[in-house]
Backbone as CSV, one residue per row, in Angstrom:
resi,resn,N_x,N_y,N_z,CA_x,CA_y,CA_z,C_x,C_y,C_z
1,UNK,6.018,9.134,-1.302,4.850,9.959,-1.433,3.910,9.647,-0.267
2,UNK,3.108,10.729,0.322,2.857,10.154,1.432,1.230,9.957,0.626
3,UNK,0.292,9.401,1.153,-1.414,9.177,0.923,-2.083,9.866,2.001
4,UNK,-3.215,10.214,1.820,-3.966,10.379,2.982,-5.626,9.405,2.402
5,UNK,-5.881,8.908,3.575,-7.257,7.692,3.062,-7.906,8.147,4.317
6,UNK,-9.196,7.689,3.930,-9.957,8.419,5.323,-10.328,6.607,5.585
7,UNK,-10.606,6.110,6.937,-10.715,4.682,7.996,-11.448,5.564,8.644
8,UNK,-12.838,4.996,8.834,-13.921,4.982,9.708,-13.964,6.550,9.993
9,UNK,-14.182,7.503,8.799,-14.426,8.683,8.976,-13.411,9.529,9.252
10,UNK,-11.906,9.108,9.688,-10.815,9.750,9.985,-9.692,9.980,9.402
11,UNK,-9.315,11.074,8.522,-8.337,11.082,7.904,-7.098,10.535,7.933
12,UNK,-6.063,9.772,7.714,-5.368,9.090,8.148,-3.997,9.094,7.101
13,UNK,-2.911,9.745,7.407,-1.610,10.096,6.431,-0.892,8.900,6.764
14,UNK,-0.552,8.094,5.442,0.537,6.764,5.344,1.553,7.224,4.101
15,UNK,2.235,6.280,4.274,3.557,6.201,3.339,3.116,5.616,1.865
16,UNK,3.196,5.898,0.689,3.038,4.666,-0.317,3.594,3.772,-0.425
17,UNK,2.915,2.923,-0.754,3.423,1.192,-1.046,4.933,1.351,-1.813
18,UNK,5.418,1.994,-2.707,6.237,1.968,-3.623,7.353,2.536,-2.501
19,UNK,7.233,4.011,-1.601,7.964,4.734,-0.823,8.394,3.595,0.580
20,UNK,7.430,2.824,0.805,7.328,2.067,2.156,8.752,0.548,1.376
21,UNK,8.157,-0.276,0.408,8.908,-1.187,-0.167,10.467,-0.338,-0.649
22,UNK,10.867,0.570,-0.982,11.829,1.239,-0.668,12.893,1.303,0.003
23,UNK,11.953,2.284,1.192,12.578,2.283,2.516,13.076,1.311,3.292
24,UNK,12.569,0.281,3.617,12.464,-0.865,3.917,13.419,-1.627,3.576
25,UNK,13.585,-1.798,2.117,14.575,-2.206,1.313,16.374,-1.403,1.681
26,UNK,16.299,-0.136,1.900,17.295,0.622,2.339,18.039,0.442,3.627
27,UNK,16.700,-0.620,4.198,17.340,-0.402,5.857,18.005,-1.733,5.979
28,UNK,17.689,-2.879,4.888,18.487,-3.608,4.930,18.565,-5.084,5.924
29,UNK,17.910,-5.310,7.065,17.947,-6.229,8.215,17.556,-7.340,7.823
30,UNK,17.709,-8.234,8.323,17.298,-9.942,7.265,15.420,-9.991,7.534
31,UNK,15.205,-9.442,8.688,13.494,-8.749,8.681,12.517,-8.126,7.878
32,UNK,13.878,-7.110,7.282,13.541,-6.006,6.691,13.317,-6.462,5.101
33,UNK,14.003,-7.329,4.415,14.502,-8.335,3.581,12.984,-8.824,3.199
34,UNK,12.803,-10.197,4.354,11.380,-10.677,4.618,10.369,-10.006,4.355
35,UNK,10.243,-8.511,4.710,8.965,-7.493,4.572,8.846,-7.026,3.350
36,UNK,10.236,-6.712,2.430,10.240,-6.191,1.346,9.132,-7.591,0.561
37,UNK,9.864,-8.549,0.914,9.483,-9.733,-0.338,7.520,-9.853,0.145
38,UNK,7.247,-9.638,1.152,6.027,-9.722,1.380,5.059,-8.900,0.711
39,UNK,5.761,-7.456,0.949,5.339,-6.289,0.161,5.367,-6.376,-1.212
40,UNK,6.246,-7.237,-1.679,5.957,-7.026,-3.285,4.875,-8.066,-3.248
41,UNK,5.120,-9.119,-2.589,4.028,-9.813,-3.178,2.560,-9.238,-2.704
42,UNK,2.336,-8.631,-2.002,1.082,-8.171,-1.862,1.106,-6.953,-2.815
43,UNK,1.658,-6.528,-3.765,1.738,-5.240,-4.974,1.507,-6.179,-6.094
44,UNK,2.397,-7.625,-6.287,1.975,-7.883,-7.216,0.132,-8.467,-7.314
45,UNK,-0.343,-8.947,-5.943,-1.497,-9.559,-5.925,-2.261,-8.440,-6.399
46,UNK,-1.887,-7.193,-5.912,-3.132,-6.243,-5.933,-3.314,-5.741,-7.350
47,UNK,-2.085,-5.782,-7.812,-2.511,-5.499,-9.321,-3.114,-6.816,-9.976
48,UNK,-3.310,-8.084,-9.938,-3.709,-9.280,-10.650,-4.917,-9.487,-10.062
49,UNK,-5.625,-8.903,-9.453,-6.623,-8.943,-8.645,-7.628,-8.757,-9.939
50,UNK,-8.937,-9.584,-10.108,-9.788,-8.575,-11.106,-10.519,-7.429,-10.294
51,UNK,-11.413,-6.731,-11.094,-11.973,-5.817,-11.078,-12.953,-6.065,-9.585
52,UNK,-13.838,-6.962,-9.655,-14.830,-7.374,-9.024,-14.025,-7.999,-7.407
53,UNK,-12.540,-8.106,-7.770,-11.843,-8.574,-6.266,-12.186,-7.585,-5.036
54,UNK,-12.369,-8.565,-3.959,-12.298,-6.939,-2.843,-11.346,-6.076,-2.939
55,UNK,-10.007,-7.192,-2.930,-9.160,-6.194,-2.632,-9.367,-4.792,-3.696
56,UNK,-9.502,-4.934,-4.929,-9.875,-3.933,-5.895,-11.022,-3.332,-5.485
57,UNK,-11.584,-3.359,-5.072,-13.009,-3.127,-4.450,-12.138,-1.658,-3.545
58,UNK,-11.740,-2.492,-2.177,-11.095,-1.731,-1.313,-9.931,-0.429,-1.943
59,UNK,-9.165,-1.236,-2.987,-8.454,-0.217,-3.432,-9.337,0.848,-4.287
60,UNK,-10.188,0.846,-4.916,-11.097,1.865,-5.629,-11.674,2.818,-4.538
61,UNK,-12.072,2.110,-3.317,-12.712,3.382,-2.583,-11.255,3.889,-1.870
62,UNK,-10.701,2.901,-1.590,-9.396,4.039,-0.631,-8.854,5.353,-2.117
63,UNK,-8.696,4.799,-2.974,-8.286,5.831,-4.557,-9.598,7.253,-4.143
64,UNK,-10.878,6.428,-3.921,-11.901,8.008,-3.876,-11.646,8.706,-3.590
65,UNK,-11.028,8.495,-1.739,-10.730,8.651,-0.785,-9.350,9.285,-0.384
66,UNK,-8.736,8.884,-1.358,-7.319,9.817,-1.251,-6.854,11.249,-1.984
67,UNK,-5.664,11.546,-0.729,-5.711,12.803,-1.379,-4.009,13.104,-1.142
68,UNK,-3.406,12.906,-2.415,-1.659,12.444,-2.188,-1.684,14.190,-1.864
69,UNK,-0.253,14.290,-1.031,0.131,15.053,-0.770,1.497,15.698,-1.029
């Protein structure tokens, strides 16, 4: 699924976290491997994050801010 988040006023189209850990996963390289496991762990942080965390912070306004496509 792709996102669109607006960064410093500029609309900006990315991949989702779920589509990106995926892909990634598909391509297979002992790199690629490494990135997956990074990626989850930064999915699992972001969900255990409380409310008041930046990162939750950050993820609530990028959520305002998006507009899946």
């Amino acid at each position: 699924m792709r996102v669109t988040v607006t960064f410093q006023g500029v609309p900006i189209t990315v991949v989702g976290l779920d589509d990106l850990i995926r892909n990634t996963r598909a391509i297979g390289r002992p790199q690629d491997k490494r990135d997956v496991r990074a990626l989850e762990r930064t999915r699992a942080a972001s969900a255990e994050a409380p409310q008041d965390h930046p990162a939750k912070a950050g993820a609530a306004r990028a959520a305002r801010s998006t507009r899946r496509s």
